[in-house]
C-alpha positions in Angstrom: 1.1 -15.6 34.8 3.4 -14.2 31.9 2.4 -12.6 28.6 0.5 -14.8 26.3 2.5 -15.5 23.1 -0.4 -14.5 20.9 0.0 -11.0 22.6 3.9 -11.1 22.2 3.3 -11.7 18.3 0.5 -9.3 17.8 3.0 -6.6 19.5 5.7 -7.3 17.2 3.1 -6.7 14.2 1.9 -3.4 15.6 4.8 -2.2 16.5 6.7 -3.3 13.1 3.8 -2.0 11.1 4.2 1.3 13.1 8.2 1.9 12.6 8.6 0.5 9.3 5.2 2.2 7.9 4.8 -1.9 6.7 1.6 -2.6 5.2 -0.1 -4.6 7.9 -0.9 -8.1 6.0 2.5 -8.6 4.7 3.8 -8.2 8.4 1.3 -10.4 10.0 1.6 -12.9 7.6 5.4 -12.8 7.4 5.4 -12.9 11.5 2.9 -15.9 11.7 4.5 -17.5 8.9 7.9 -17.9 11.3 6.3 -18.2 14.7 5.9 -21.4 16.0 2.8 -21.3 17.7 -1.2 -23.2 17.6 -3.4 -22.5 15.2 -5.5 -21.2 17.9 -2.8 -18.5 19.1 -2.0 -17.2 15.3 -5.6 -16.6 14.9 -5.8 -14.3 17.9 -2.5 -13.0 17.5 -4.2 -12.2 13.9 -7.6 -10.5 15.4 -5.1 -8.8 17.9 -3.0 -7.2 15.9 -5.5 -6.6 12.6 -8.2 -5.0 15.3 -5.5 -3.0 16.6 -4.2 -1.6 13.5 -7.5 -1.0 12.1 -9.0 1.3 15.1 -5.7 2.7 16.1 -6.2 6.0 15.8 -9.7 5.8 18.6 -7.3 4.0 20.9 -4.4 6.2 21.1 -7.5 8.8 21.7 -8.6 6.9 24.5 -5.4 6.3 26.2 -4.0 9.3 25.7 -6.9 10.6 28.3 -4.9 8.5 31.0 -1.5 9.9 30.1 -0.2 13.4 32.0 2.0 13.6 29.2 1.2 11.7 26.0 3.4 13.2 23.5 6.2 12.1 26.0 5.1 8.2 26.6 8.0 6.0 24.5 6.2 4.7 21.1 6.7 1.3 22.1 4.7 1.8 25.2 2.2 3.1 23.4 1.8 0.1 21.3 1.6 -1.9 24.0 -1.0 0.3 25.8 -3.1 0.0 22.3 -3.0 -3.6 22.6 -4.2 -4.0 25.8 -7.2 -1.1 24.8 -8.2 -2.6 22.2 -9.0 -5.9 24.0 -10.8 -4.0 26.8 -12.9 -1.6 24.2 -13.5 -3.4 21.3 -13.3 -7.4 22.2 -14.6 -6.9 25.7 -11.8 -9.0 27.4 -12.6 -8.9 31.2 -10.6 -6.0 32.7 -8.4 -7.9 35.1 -6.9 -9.6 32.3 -6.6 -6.6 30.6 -4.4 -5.4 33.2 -2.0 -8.7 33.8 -1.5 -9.3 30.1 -1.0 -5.6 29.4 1.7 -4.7 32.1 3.2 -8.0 30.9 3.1 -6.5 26.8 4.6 -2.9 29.3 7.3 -5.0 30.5 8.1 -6.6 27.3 8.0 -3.9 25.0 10.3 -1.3 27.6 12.5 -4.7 29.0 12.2 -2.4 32.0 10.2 -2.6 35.3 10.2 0.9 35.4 6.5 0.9 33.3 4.8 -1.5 35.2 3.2 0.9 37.6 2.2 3.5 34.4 0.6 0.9 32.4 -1.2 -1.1 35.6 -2.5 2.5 36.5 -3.7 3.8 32.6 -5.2 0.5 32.2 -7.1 0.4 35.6 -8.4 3.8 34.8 -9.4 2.9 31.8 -10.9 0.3 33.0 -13.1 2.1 35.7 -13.9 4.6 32.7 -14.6 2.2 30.1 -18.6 3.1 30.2 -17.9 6.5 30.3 -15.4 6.5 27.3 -16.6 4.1 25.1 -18.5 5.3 23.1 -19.1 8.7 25.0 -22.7 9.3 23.4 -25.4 7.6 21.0 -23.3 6.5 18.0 -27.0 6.7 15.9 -27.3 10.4 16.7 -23.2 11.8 17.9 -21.1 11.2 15.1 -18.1 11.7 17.7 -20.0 8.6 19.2 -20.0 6.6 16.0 -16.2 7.3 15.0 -15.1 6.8 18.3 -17.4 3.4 19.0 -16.5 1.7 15.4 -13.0 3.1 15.3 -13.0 5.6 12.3 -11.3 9.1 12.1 -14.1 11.9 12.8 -13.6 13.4 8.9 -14.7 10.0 7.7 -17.2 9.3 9.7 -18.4 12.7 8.7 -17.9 11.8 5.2 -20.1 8.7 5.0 -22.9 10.1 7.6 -23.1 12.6 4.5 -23.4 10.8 1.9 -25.2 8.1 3.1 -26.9 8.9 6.7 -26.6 7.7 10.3 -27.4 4.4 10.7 -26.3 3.4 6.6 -22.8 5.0 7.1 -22.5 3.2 10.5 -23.3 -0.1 9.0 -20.7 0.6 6.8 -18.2 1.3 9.1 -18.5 -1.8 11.6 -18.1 -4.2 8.1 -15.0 -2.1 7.7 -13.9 -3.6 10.9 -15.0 -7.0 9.7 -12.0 -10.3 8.1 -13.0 -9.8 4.7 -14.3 -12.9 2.6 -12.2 -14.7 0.0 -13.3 -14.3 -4.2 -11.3 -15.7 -6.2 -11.3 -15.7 -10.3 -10.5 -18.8 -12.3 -8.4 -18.2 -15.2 -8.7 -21.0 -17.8 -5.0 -20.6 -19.3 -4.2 -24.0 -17.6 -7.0 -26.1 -17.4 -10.6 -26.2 -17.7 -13.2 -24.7 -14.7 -14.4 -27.9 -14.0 -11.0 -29.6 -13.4 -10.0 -26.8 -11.5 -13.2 -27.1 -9.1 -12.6 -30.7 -8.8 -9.3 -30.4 -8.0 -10.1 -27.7 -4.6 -12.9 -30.4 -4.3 -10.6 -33.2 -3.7 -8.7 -31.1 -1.1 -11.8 -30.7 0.9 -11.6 -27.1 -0.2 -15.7 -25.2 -0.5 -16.5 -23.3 -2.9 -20.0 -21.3 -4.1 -20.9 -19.9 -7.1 -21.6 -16.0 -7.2 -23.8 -15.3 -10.3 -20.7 -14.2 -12.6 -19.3 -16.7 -14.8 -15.7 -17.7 -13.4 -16.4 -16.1 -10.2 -16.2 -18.3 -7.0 -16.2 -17.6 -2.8 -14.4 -19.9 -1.5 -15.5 -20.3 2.1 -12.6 -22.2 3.9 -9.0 -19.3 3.1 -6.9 -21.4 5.1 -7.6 -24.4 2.9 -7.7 -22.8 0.0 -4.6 -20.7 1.1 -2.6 -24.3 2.2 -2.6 -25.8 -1.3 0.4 -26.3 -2.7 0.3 -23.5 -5.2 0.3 -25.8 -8.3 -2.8 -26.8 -7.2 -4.6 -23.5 -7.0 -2.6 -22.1 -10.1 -5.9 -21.8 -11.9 -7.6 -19.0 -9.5 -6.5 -15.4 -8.5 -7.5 -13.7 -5.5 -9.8 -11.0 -6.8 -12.9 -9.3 -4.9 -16.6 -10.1 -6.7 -17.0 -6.6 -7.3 -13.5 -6.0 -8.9 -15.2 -9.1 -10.9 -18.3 -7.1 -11.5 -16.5 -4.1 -13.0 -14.6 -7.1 -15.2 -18.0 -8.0 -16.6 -19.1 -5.0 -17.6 -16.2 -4.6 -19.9 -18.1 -7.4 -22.0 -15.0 -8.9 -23.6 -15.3 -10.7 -26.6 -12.9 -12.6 -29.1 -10.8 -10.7 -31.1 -11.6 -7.2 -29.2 -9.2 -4.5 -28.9 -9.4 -3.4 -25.2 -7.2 -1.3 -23.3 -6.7 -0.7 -19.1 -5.5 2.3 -18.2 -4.1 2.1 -14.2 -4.0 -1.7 -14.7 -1.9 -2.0 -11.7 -0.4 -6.0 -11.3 -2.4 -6.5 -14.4 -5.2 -8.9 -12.6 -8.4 -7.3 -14.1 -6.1 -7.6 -17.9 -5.7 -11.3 -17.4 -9.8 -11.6 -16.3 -10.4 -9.5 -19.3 -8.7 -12.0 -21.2 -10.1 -15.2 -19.7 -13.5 -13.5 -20.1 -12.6 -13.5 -23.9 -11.4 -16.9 -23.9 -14.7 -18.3 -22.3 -16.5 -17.2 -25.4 -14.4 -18.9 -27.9 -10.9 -17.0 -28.4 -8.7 -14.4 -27.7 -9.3 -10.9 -27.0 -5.5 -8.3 -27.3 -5.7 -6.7 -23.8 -3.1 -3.5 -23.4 -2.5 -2.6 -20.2 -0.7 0.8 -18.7 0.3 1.7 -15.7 2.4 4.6 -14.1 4.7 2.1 -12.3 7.4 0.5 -14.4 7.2 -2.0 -11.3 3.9 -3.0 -11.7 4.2 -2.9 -15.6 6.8 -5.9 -15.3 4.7 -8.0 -12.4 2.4 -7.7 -14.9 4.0 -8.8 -17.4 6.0 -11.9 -16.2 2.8 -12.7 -14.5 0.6 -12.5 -17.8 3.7 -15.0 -19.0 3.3 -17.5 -16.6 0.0 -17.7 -17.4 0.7 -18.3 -21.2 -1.5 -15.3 -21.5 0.3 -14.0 -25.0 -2.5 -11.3 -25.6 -1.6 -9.4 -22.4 1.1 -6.5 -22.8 1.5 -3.7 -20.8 3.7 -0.5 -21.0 5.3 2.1 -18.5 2.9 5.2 -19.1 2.2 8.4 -17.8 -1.3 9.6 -19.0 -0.7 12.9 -17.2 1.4 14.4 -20.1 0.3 15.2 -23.4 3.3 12.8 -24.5 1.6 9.7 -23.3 -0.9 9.3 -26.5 2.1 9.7 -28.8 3.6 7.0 -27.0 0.9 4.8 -27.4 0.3 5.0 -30.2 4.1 4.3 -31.2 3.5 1.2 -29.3 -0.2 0.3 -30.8 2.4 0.6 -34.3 4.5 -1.7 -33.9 1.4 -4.0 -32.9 0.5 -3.9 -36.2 -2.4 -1.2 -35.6 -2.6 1.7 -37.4 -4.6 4.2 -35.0 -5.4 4.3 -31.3 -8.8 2.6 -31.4 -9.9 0.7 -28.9 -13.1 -1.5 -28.4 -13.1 -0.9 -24.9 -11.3 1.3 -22.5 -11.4 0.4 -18.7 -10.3 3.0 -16.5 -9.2 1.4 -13.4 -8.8 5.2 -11.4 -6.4 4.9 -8.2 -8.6 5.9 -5.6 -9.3 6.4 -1.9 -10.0 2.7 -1.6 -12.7 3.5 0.9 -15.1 0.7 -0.2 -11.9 -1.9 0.5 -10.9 -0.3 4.5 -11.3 -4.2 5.4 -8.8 -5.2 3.4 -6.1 -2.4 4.3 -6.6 -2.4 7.8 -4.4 1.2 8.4 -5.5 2.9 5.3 -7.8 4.5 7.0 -5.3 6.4 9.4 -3.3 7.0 6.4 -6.0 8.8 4.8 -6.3 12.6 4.7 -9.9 14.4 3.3 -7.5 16.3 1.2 -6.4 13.4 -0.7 -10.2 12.7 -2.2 -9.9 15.8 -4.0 -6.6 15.0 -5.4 -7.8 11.4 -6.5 -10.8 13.1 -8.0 -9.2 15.5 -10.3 -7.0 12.7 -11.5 -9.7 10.1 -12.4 -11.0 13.2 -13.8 -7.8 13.9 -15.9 -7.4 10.1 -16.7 -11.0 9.8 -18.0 -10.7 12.3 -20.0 -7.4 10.7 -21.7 -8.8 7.7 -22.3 -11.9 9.0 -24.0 -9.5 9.9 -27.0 -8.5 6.0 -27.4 -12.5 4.7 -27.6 -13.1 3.6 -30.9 -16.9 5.0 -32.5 -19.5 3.1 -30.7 -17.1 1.4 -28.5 -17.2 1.8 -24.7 -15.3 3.6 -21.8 -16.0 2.1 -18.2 -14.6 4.5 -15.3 -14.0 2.5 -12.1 -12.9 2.5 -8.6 -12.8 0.7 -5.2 -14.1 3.7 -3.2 -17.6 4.7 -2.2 -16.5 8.3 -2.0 -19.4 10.6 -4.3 -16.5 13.0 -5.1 -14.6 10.4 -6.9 -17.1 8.4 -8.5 -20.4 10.8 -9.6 -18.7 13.6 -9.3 -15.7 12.6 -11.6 -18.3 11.7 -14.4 -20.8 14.3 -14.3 -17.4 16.8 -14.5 -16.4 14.2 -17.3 -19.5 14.5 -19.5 -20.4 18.2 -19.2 -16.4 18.7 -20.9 -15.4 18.5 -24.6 -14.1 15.4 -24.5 -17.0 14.0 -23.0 -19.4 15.2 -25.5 -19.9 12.1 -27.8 -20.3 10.0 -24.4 -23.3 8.9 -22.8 -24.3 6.3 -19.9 -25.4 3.2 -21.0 -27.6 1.6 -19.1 -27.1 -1.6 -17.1 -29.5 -4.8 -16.8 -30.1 -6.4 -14.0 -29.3 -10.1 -16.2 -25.5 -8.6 -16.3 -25.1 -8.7 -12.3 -24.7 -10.4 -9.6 -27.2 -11.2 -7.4 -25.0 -9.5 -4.1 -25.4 -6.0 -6.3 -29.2 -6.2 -7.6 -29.9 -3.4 -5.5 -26.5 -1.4 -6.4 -27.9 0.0 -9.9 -28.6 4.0 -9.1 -31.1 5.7 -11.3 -28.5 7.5 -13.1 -27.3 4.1 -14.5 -24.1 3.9 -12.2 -23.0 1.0 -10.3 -22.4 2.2 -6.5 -21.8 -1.2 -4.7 -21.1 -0.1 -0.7 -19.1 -3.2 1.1 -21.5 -5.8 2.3 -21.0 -8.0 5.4 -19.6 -11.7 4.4 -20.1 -10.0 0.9 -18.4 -8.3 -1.7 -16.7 -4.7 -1.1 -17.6 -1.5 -2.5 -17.0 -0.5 -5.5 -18.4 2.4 -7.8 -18.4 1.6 -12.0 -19.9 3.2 -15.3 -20.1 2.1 -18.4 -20.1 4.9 -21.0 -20.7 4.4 -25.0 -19.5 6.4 -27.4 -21.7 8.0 -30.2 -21.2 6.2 -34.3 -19.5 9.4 -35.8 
């Protein structure tokens, strides 16, 4: 009956995503931006090729157990056999069409007849194994199982059975494989909340309130996304618990406040709108590693009319980088490096956001925790020298990994530089009602990803002793 052209889309996704190393939602969204297809096909096309992405590692597993030689089969094949085993594992699309669409996605992908017979044979097999495969065990009690059945590398799996046990880190796992809800932040630089809200109001566009002032799910993306831009120029994309961590920076008028790893500058500019809610602006410095993501940051910060955002090209790994601060705080006006507050956005595993970078999680190697820990551990202890007396230093990340988050701080405070540091404690009036439950005993904020919720997200707000 021919290939479907939601499956011709997804292939071009996967198979783009694979050769170009793309990150998968700019290729989607660049392919269904120029296909010309219903709005029904782009949103399977869209599960198709997200799903795929996502659990790609299990389903190259479970083909490869229907390939003689696997390391031979052409790459494109392969996509096209991950396609088709993805809809017969994990959406439970009946077997015979399985096999018709994916000889079709064969055909396509090799423009040769030669791999009709491979792919109707794997795929049959598969098929007639697909109980005995999938999951191959109890996923509650075989961690193989659970990998395996929710599409997660075994080390990970591993990981979060851990640090959180069999049936929390498997809960964890299928919301990984879950869309992921849109937050958005409204930045009063243009106009007032309420005409903002009215405005996505008269669009037909819903919204919901979260508990955090300027925080807002908006339930309908592909309204809200549909706008015309001038029309949603007022809100930024930003998850509720990237808005949590915002919060507990308390900014204020007239506060000195600096991020360190502030990336495309989006927590700077909710720093300052924070600020501005409570009567005036706050000066918000912002540095970054990448000189590319200093000047986003930057032009973005001006098109928002956001004159107390600046940001500067820094490396906080060499001993040079307070020096050139400082230089930089100088010609400011300021005559030391004292900040209010200090957020330290670390770069991370991002294991709390796998919904949202749908390969990530193939990318990932256990190796590269421990690398990501002892730099939050170096940046952390940076920072510290920049906190003014009594001001406060909030380490945060997007991963739910204990080797990056209470690891990092315990390491932090038992050093020198941690010494005039202590945890300050957090109230349950300063959060949101999706992370009542999130406040550890030690005073840390360890959010995991919820389903239809927020993601996960790890943050501690430190205070530093009056000398």
């Amino acid at each position: 009956m021919g290939l479907s052209p939601a499956r011709r889309l997804a292939f071009k996704v996967v198979k783009r995503v694979r050769e170009k190393d793309s990150f998968a939602t700019e290729a989607l969204q660049s392919a269904v931006a120029r296909a010309k297809l219903s709005a029904r096909d782009k949103a399977f096309a869209t599960r198709l090729a997200y799903g795929t992405i996502s659990v790609r590692g299990t389903l190259d597993e479970l083909v490869a157990t229907e390939l003689s030689r696997p390391n031979d089969t052409p790459d494109e094949l392969k996509d096209a056999l991950a396609l088709a085993a993805y809809e017969l594992f994990f959406e439970g699309t009946e077997p015979y069409i399985v096999v018709d669409q994916g000889v079709e996605l064969a055909y396509f992908a090799m423009k040769s007849k030669t791999y009709r017979g491979l792919a109707n044979a794997v795929l049959r097999r598969l098929s007639e194994a697909r109980d005995e495969l999938f999951p191959g065990g109890n996923p509650l009690q075989d961690v193989q199982a659970a990998a395996r059945y929710y599409g997660h590398p075994l080390w990970l799996a591993e990981l979060l059975r851990e640090q959180y046990g069999a049936e929390l880190a498997n809960e964890v796992m299928a919301i990984n494989n879950e869309p992921a809800p849109l937050y958005v932040a409204h930045l009063p630089f243009f106009e007032s909340e309420h005409q903002s809200l009215t405005t996505l109001g008269k669009f037909g566009v819903a919204w919901s309130e979260t508990g955090i002032e300027g925080a807002f799910l908006i339930e309908d993306r592909a309204k809200f996304w549909g706008l015309d831009p001038d029309y949603r120029r007022s809100f930024v994309a930003m998850d509720l618990a990237a808005q949590q961590v915002v919060a507990f920076c308390k900014a204020h008028p007239d506060q000195n406040i600096l991020e360190v790893g502030s990336g495309r500058g989006t927590k700077s500019l909710a720093l300052a709108a924070a600020a501005r809610r409570l009567g005036g602006p706050a000066k918000i410095t912002g540095v970054d590693l990448y000189e590319f993501k200093t000047k986003v940051a930057q032009k973005t910060a001006q098109g928002y009319h956001a004159q107390e955002c600046d940001f500067l090209t820094l490396d906080v790994t060499k001993r040079s980088a307070i020096d050139r601060l400082r230089e930089h705080c100088a010609t400011e006006g300021a005559s030391e490096v004292e900040f209010d507050t200090v957020l330290v956005d670390a770069p991370c595993s991002g294991l709390g956001t796998l919904r949202r970078a749908v390969d990530k999680r193939w990318k990932l190697k256990p190796e590269d925790i421990e690398a990501l820990s002892k730099l939050g551990l170096n940046m952390l202890k940076w920072a510290s020298a920049c906190v003014r007396p009594g001001g406060a230093l909030i380490y945060a990340t997007c991963t739910i990994s204990r080797e990056e988050n209470q690891d990092v701080v315990q390491a932090f405070l038992g050093l020198p530089e941690g010494q005039d540091f202590a945890i300050e404690a957090t109230l349950l009036d300063e959060l949101a009602p999706a992370f009542a439950e999130a406040i550890t005993s030690e005073g840390y904020l360890n959010a995991l990803p919820q389903s239809e919720g927020p993601d996960g997200h790890f943050a501690v707000r430190l205070r530093r002793t009056e000398r």
